[in-house]
N, C-alpha and C positions, 0 to 999 in steps of 0.2 A: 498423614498423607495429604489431605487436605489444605494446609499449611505448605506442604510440599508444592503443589501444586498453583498455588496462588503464588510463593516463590517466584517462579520460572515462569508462570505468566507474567507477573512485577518486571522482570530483567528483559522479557520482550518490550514491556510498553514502555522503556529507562531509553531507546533509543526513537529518538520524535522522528525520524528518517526513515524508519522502518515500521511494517506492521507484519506481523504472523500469527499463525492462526493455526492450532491442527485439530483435529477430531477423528477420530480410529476414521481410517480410509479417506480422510481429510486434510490438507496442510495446503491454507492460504497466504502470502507473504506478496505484500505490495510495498513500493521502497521508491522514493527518490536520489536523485543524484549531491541532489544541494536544497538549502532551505534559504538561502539567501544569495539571487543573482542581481545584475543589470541588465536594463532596456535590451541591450546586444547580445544578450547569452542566453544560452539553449540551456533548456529543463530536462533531464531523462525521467520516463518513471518507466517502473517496471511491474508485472503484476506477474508470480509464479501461481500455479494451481495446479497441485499435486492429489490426487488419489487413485481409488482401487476402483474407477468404473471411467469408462472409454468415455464417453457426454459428461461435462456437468455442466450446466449451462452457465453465462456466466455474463453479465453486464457490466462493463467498461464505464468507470467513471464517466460525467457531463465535464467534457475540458471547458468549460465557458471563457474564463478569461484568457484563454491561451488557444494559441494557431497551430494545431496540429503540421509540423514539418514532416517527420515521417512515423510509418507504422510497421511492425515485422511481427508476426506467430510465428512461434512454431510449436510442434509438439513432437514429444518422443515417447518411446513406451521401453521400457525398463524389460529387457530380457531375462526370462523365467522367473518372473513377479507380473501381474496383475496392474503396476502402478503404470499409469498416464502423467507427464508432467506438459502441463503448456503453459507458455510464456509468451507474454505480451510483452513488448520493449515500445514506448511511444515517443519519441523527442518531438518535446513542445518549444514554442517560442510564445513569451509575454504579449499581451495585447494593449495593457497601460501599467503604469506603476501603481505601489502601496502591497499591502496585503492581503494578497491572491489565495484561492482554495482550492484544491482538487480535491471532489469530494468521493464517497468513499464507492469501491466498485462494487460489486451484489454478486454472490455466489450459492447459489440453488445447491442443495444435495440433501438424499434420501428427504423430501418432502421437507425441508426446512432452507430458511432464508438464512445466510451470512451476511455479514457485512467486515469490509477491512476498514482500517482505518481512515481519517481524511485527513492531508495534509496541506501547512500553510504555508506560501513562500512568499517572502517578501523581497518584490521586484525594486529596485531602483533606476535613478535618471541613468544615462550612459555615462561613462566615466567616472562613475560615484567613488567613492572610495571601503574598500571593505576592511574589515578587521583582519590581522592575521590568523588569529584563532576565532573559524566560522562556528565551533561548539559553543563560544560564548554568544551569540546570536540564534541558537537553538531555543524554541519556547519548550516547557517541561511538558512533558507526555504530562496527560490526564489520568488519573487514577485509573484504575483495572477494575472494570465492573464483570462479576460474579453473574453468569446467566444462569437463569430460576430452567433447569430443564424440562419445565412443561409450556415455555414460551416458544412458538415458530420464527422467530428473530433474535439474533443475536449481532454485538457489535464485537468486531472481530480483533 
C-alpha cells in the first residue's frame, strides 16, 4: 500500500507545471499556465482548494517578480456533499527577465500547515525565440518527500 501510495504521489510531482496535494477532506492543486514566457506575455497560475469544511484558510503566494494584472475567486459547494471547492485564477505579467519564482501558497486545515508547490518561470527579452516543444524547457520535479505524520508542515 505504501509503495502504492508513494506511486501516485511520484506521477503528481512527474509534472513541474502542477502541484496537488489531497488529505481525507483535503485536495490542494496549484498549476501554471507555462514555464517559459517573454517580456510581453501573461503568466496564469491557478490555486484549487478543495475540501469538507466551508473556511480553510488559505495564503496566496508573494508574486514578487510579477505584476499582478488580474484577480477572480470563486467558490462553489458540491450539492448533497459536504465539499467546498475555491479557486483562485491570478494573471501575472513579468517585472524583469531570467529566472523568476512563485513561491508556494500556504493552506491551514484541521491545525496543520500545507504547503503547495513553488514554481519557476523563466521569462525572456521580448521577441526571444522559444523552442517548439516547451516540455523540453521544463526543469524536473524534485523528488517526493514522504511527511513524518507527527510534523505540523508539510510540503505539498
Amino acid at each position: 500500500m505504501r509503495y502504492a501510495l508513494i506511486f501516485i504521489f511520484s506521477l503528481f510531482m512527474l509534472c513541474p507545471q502542477t502541484s496537488a496535494f489531497a488529505r481525507p477532506g483535503l485536495r490542494v492543486r496549484a498549476e501554471v499556465d507555462k514555464n517559459l514566457i517573454n517580456m510581453d506575455e501573461l503568466l496564469t497560475y491557478k490555486l484549487t482548494v478543495t475540501s469538507n469544511e466551508k473556511n480553510v484558510p488559505t495564503q496566496t503566494p508573494d508574486f514578487t517578480d510579477f505584476s499582478v494584472v488580474s484577480m477572480q475567486e470563486s467558490v462553489s459547494f458540491q450539492q448533497g456533499s459536504k465539499l467546498t471547492t475555491r479557486v483562485l485564477v491570478v494573471v501575472l505579467a513579468p517585472q524583469k527577465t531570467g529566472k523568476l519564482e512563485i513561491k508556494p501558497a500556504q493552506v491551514t486545515f484541521l491545525d496543520k500547515v500545507y504547503f503547495s508547490r513553488r514554481f519557476r518561470i523563466k521569462v525572456q527579452e521580448i521577441g526571444a525565440p522559444k523552442p517548439d516543444d516547451s516540455a523540453a524547457q521544463q526543469e524536473p520535479a524534485p523528488e517526493p518527500e514522504i511527511p513524518d505524520s507527527s510534523q505540523s508542515q508539510y510540503n505539498l
